[in-house]
C-alpha positions in Angstrom: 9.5 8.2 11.1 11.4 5.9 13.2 13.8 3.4 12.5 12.4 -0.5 13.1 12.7 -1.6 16.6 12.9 -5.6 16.6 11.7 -5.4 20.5 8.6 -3.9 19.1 7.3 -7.5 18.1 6.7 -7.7 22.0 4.1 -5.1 21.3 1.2 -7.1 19.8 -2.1 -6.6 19.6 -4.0 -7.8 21.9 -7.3 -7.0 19.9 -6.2 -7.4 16.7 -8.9 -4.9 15.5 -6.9 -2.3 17.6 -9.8 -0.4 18.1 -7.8 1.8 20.9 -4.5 1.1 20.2 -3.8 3.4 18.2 -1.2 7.1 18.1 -2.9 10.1 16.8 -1.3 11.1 13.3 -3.7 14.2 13.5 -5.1 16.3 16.1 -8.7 14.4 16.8 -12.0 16.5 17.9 -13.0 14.1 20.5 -16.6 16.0 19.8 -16.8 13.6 16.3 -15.9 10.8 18.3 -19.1 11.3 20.5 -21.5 10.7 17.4 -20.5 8.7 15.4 -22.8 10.1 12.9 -21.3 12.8 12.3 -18.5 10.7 10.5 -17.5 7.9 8.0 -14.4 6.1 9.4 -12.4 4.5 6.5 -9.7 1.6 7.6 -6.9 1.6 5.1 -4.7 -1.5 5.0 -1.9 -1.9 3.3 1.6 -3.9 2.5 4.4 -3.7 0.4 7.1 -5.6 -0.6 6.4 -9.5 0.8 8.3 -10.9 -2.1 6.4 -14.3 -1.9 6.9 -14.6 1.9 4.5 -17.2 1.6 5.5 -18.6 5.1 6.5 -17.0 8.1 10.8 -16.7 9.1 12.1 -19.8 10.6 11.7 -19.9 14.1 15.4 -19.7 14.4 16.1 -16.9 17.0 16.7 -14.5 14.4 15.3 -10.8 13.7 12.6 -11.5 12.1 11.7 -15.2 13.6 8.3 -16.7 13.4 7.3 -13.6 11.8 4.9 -13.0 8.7 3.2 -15.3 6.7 0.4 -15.4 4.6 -2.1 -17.4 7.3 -1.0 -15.2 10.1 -2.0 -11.8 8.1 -4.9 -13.3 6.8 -6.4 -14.3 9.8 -5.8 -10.4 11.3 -7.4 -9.1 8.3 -10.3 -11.3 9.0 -10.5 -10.4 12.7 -10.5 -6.1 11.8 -12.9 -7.0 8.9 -15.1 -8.2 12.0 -15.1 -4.9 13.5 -15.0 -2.8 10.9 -17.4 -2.1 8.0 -15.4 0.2 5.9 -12.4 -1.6 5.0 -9.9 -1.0 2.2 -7.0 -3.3 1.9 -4.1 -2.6 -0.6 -0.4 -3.4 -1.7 1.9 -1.4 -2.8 3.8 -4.0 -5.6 7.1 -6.3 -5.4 4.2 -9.1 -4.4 6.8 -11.2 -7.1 10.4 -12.8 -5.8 12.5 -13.7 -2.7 11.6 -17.2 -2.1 11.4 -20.9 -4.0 7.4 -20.4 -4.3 8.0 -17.5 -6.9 10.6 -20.0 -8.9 8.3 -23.0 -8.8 5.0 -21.4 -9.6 6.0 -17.6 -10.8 3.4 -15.7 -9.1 0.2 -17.7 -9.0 0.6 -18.2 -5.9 0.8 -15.0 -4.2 -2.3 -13.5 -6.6 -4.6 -16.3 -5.3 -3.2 -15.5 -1.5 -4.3 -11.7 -2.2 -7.7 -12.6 -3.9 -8.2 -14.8 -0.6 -7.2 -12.4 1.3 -9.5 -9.9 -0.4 -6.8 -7.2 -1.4 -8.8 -4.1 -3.1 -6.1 -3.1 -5.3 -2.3 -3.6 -5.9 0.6 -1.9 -8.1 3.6 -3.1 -10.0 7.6 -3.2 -8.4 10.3 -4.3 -10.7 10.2 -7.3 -9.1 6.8 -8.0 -10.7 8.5 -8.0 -13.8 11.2 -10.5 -12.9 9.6 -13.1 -14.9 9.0 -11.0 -17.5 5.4 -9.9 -19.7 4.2 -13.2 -20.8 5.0 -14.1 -17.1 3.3 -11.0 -15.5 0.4 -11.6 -18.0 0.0 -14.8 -17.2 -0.5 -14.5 -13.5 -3.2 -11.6 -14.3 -6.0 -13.4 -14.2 -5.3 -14.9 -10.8 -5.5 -11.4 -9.2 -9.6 -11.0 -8.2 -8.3 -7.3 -7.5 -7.1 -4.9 -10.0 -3.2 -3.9 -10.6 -2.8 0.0 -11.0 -0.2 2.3 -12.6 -0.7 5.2 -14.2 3.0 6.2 -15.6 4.0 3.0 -17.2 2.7 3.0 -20.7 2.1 -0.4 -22.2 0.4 0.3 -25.5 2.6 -1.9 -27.3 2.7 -5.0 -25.1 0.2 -7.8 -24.3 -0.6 -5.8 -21.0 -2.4 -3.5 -23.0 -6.0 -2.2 -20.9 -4.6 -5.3 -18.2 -3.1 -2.2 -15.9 -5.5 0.3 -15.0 -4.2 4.0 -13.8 -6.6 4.3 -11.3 -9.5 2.8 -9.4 -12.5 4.9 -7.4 -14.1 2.7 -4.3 -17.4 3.8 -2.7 -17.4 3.1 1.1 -20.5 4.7 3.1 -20.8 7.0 0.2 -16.9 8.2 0.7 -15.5 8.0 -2.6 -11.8 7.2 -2.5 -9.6 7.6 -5.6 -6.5 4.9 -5.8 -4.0 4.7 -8.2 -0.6 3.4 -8.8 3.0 5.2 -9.4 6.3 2.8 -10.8 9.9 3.5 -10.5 12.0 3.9 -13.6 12.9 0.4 -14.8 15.8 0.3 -16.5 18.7 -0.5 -14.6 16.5 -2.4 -12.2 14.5 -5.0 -14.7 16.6 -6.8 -17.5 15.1 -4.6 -21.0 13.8 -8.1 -22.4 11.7 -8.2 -19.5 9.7 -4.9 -19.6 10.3 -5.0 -23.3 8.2 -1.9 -24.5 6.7 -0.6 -21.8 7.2 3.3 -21.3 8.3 5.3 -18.1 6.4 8.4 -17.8 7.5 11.3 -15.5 6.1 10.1 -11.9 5.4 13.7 -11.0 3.7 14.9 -13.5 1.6 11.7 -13.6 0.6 12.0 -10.2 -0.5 15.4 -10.5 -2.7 14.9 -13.3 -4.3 11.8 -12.0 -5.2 12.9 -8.7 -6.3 16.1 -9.5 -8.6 14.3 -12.4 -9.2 12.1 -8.9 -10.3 15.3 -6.9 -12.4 17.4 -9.8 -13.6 15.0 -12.4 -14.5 12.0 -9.9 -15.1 13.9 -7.0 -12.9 12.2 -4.7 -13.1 12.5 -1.3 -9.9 10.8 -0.4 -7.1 9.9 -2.7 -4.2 7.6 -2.2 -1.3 7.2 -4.1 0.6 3.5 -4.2 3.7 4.6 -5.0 6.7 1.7 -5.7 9.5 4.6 -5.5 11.3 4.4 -2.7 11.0 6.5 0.8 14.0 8.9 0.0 17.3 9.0 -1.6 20.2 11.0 -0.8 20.4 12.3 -4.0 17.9 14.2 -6.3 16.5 10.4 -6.6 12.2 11.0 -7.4 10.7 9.9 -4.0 7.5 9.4 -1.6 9.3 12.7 0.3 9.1 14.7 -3.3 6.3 12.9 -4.7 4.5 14.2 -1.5 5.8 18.0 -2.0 5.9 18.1 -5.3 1.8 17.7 -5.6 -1.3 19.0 -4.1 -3.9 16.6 -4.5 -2.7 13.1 -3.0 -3.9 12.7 1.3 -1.6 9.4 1.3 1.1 7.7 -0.2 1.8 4.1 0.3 5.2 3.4 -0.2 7.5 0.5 -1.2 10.9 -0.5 -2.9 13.3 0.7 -0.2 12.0 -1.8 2.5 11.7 0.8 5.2 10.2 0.6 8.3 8.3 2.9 9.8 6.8 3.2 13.2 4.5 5.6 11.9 3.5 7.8 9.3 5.4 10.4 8.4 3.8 14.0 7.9 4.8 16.0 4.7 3.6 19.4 3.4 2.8 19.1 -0.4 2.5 22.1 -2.8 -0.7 23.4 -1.3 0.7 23.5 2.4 -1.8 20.9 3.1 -0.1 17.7 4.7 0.3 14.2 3.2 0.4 10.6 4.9 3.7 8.4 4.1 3.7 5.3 4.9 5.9 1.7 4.4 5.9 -1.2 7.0 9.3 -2.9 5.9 8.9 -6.0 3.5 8.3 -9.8 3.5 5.0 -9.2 5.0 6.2 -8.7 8.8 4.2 -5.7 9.1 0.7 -4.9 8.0 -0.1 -1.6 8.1 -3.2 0.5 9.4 -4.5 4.2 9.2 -7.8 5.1 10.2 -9.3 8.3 7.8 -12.4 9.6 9.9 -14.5 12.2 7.1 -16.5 14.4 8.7 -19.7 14.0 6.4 -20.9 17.6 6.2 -17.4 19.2 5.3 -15.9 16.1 4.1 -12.5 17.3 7.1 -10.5 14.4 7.1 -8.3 13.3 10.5 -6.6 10.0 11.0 -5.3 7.3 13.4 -2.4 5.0 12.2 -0.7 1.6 14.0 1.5 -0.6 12.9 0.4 -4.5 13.1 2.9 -7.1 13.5 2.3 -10.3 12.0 3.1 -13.3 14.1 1.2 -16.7 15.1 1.4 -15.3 19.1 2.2 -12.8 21.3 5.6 -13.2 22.7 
């Protein structure tokens, strides 16, 4: 991991699809690349944290001018989803909060964005709560895309069967488990606004889900949206010990620290086998991309990643 470089925005794409612009995460048998039919190639897209950055910064000369925006991302998923036939897009929660669009219409507007946009599948940040249950619930059935978690309990809440723990997508017969992991919300959420929803241990969750992901659904991939944080310098639950701490999960989207990464970092889980972290920053700046190549007869999985920065132009 590397800390953001604001010159980097000089660094566009100059084919959005960024078909060769990417930085090997994993050592790449350039054999595969030579048939591709020896191989399904899986594009995962993700975000986190664009706290209804409906438009892009004010072209002000600050460090994040003209950047972002809802068009602007759009129109470079649109122009990958041209290139590419195996497309997953997801976002990793706090979707809720951070700008006068939130206040006036408390969500609805950044669910019909993602259903435009054709998100996959989101999860839940304590900033998705900032308007409370009925609010939440009320925005629900703008989403066209479901909203996963699989440690908050809501049993006793109108969100009852509305949050699913998990979602399996089929992509060239590549079955990819998703699901979603939420930070502890008290002390972040006012109680009145999560009322009776339950924390369960993130850990323990995560282990059970993907290896029900792995063995019962016979996932070839599994990726965990996890809205805890990057790392804490304290014993704080984390992407870092989320990732060492279990055995099944190939790569954890992050959010709720707003880091930026210039690539993925590389972690060894319980198993010695190494997991994907990854978080592009918030306010939809960044959108980013890993590549999963499956080899189909052993189902060996290697990857690409880049980091796409969202702006009207190349500067």
């Amino acid at each position: 991991m590397g800390e953001y470089n604001y010159k980097s925005r000089r660094k566009f794409l100059r084919d959005v699809a960024g078909t060769t612009a990417f930085l090997a995460c994993y050592s790449f048998p350039k054999e595969l690349l030579a048939n591709s039919n020896e191989y399904v190639k899986i594009t995962v897209l993700h975000t986190n944290d664009w706290h209804s950055r409906i438009e892009p910064f004010p072209e002000d000369g600050g460090k994040f001018s003209g950047m972002g925006g809802a068009v602007y991302r759009a129109r470079i998923i649109s122009d990958i989803r041209k290139v590419e036939k195996n497309v997953l897009l997801l976002d990793d929660g706090d979707v809720f909060q951070g700008t006068p669009y939130f206040n006036f219409f408390g969500g609805e507007l950044e669910y019909k964005l993602m259903s435009k946009m054709g998100y996959d599948a989101s999860t839940l940040g304590n900033h998705d709560f900032d308007a409370g249950l009925a609010g939440l619930n009320k925005q629900l059935p703008h989403a066209s895309f479901p909203i996963l978690n699989a440690n908050y309990n809501f049993d006793n809440t109108l969100l009852k069967d509305k949050i699913l723990p998990y979602k399996v997508f089929i992509r060239e017969g590549i079955r990819i488990g998703v699901f979603g992991i939420g930070i502890k919300l008290e002390g972040l959420v006012p109680a009145n606004m999560y009322g009776e929803v339950r924390h369960n241990d993130p850990i323990e969750t995560a282990k059970k889900i993907s290896k029900h992901l792995k063995e019962e659904e016979s996932c070839d991939l599994i990726i965990c949206l996890s809205h805890l944080g990057y790392k804490y310098k304290d014993s704080t639950v984390s992407d870092i010990i989320l990732a060492q701490q279990t055995e099944d999960i190939d790569f954890i989207i992050g959010g709720h620290t707003h880091t930026f990464m210039d690539a993925p970092e590389r972690v060894k889980n319980n198993a010695n086998k190494e997991v994907l972290i990854y978080q592009v920053g918030w306010a939809g700046i960044n959108l980013g991309r890993v590549d999963f190549y499956l080899e189909k007869a052993s189902k060996r999985k290697w990857s690409k990643h880049h980091t796409v920065v969202i702006t009207k132009k190349p500067n």
